[in-house]
C-alpha positions as a LaTeX table, in Angstrom:
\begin{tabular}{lrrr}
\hline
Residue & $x$ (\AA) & $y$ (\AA) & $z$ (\AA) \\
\hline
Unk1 & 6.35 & $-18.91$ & $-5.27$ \\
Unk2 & 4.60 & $-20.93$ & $-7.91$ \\
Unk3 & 1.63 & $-22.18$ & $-5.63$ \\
Unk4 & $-0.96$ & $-19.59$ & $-4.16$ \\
Unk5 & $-0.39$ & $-17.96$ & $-1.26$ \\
Unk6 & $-3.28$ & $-16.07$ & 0.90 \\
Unk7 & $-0.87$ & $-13.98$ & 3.20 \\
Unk8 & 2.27 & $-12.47$ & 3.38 \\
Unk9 & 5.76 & $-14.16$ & 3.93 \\
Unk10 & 7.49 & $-13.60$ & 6.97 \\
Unk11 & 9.97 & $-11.09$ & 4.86 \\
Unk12 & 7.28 & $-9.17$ & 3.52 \\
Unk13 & 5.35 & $-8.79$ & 7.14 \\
Unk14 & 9.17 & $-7.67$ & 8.25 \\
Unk15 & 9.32 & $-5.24$ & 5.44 \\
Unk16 & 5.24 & $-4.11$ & 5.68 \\
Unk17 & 6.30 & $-2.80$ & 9.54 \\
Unk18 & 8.60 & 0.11 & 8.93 \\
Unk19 & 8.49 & 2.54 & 5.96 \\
Unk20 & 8.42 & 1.45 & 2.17 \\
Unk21 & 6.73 & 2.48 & $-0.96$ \\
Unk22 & 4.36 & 0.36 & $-2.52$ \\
Unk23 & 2.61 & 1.27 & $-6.20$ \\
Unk24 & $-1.35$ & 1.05 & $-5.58$ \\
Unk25 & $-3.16$ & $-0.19$ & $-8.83$ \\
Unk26 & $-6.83$ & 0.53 & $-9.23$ \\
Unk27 & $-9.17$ & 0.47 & $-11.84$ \\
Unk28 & $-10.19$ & 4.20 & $-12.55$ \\
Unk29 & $-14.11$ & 5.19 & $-12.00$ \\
Unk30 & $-14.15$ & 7.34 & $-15.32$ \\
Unk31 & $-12.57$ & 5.27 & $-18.05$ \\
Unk32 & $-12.53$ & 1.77 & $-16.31$ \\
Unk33 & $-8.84$ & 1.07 & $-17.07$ \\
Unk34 & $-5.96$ & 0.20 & $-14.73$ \\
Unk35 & $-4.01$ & 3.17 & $-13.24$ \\
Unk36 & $-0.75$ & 3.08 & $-10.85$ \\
Unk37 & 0.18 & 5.49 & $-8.38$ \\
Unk38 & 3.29 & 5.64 & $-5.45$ \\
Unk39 & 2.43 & 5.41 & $-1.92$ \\
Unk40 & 4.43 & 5.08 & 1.31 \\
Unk41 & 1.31 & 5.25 & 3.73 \\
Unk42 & 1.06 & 1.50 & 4.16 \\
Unk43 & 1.88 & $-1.34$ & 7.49 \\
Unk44 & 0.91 & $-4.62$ & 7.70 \\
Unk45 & $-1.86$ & $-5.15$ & 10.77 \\
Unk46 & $-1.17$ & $-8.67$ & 10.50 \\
Unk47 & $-0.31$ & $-11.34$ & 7.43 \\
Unk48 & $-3.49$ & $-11.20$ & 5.91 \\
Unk49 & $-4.42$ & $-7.30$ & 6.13 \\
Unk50 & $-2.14$ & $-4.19$ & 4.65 \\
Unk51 & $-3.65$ & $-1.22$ & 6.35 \\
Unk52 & $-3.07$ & 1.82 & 3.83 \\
Unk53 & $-4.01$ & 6.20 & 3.66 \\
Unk54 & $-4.79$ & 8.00 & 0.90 \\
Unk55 & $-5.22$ & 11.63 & 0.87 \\
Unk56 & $-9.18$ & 11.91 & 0.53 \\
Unk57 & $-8.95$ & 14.41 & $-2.63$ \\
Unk58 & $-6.80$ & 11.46 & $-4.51$ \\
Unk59 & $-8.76$ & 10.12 & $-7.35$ \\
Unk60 & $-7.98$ & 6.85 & $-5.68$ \\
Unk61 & $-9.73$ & 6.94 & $-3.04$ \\
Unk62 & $-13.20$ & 7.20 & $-5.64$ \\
Unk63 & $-11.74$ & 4.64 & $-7.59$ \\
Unk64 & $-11.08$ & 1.93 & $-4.49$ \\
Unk65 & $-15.05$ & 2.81 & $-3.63$ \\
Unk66 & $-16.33$ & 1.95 & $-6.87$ \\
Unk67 & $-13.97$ & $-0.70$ & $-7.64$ \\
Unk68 & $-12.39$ & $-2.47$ & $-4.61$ \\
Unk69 & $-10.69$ & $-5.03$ & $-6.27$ \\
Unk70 & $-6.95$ & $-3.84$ & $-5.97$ \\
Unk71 & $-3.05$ & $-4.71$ & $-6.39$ \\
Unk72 & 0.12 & $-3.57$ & $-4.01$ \\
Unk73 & 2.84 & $-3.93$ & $-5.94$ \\
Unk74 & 5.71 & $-4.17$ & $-3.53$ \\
Unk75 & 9.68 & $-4.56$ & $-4.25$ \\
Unk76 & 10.75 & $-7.19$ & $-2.08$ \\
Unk77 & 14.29 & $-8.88$ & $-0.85$ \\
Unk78 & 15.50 & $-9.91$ & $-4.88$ \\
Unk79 & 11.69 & $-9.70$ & $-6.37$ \\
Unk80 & 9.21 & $-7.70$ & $-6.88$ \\
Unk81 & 5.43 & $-9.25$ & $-5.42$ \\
Unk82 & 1.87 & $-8.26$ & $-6.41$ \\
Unk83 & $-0.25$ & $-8.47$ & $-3.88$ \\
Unk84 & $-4.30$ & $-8.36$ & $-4.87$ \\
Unk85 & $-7.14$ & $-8.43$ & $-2.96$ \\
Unk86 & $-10.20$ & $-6.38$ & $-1.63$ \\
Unk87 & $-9.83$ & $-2.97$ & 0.03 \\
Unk88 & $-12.48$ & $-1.77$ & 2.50 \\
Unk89 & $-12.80$ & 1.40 & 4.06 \\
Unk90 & $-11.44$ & 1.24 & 7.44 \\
Unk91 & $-11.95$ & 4.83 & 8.69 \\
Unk92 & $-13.60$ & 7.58 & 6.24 \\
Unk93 & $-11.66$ & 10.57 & 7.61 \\
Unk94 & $-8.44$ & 9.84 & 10.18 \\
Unk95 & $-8.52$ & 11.46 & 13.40 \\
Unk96 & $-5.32$ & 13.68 & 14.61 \\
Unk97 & $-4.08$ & 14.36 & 11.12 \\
Unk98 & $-3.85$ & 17.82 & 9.54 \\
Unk99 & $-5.84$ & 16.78 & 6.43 \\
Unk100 & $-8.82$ & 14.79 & 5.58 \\
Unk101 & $-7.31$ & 11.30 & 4.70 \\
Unk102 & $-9.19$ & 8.14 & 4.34 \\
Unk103 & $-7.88$ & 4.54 & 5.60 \\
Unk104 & $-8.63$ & 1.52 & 3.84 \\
Unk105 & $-7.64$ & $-2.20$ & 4.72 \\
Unk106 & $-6.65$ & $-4.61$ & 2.01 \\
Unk107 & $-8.14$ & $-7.97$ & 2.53 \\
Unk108 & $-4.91$ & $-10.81$ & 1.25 \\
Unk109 & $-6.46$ & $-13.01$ & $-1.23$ \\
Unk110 & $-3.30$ & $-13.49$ & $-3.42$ \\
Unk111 & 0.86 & $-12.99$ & $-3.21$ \\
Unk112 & 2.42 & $-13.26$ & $-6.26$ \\
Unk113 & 6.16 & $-13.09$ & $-7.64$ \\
Unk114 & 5.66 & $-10.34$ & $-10.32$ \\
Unk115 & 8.80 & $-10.64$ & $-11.80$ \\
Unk116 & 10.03 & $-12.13$ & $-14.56$ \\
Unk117 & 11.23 & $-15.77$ & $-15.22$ \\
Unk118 & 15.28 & $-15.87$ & $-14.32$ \\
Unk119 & 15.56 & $-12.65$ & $-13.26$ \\
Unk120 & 16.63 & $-11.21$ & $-9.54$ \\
Unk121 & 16.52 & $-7.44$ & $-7.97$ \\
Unk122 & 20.29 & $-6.44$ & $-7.34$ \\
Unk123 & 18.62 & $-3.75$ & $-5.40$ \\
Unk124 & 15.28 & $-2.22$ & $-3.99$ \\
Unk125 & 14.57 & 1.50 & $-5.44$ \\
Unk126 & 15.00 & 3.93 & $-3.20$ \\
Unk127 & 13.42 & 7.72 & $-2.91$ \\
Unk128 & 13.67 & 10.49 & $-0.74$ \\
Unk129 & 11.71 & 12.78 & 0.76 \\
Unk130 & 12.59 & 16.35 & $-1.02$ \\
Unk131 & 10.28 & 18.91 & 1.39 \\
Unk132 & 11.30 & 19.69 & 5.28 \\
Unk133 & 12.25 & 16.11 & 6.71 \\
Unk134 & 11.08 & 17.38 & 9.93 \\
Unk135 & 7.33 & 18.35 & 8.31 \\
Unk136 & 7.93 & 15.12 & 6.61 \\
Unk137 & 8.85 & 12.80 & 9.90 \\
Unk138 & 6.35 & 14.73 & 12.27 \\
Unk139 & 3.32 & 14.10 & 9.26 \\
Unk140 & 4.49 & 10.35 & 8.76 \\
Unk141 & 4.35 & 10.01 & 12.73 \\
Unk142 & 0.62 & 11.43 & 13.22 \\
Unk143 & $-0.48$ & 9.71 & 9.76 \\
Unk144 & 0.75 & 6.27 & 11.22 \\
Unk145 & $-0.40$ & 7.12 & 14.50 \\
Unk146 & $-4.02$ & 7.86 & 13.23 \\
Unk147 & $-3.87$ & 4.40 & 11.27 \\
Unk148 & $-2.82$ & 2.16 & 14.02 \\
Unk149 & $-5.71$ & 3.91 & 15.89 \\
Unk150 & $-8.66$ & 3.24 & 13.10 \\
\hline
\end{tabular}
């Protein structure tokens, strides 16, 4: 993928419609350097948008209002892909979840192989979910639920 591209690849999209971690990079509000955190709150609305919740005490969620300018970094079929571009804030506080959570959209300006020259993922990382899966499946469902609905 050595020209740019403005939207996501057909695998991605595929990928961005069922469950899958990303790593969110911001710059913080405080210091003004980059930070990385996990997230699995994240669909693609279409090829262009990634719909995404954050829980609205995260530090991110200050950071993505002062600084918009962010980067998914997403492991993909034998790569790993950054994907930058502007986040806006979709729905301040999501309707039908248990918690105050804030949905932002990230506007596609750029997809980008991240990884390095010659090299090839044998396999994606995987994680698991280490509270109640049932807590876990029934706040995944109304999170979702609540997005699709923003």
């Amino acid at each position: 993928m050595s020209e740019l591209v403005t939207q996501l690849p057909e695998s991605l999209y595929s990928q961005f419609q069922s469950e899958t971690f990303v790593l969110l990079n911001t710059v913080d509000h405080e210091s003004g350097g980059p930070t990385s955190s996990a997230i699995s709150w994240i669909y693609a609305v279409n090829s262009q948008v990634l719909r995404f919740a954050l829980d609205h005490r995260s530090r991110l969620v200050t950071n993505i209002k002062a600084c918009p300018k962010i980067t998914i970094t997403v492991f993909g079929k034998e790569t790993i892909y950054a994907i930058n571009g502007v986040a806006d804030v979709v729905q301040n506080y999501l309707e039908g979840v248990p918690f105050k959570m804030c949905c932002f959209d990230l506007r596609i300006e750029a997809v980008r192989n991240a990884l390095f020259y010659g090299a090839q993922l044998a396999s994606a990382p995987t994680y698991e979910k280490v509270y109640d899966q049932r807590a876990a499946d029934s706040l995944d469902n109304q999170v979702f639920a609540a997005m699709k609905k923003a």
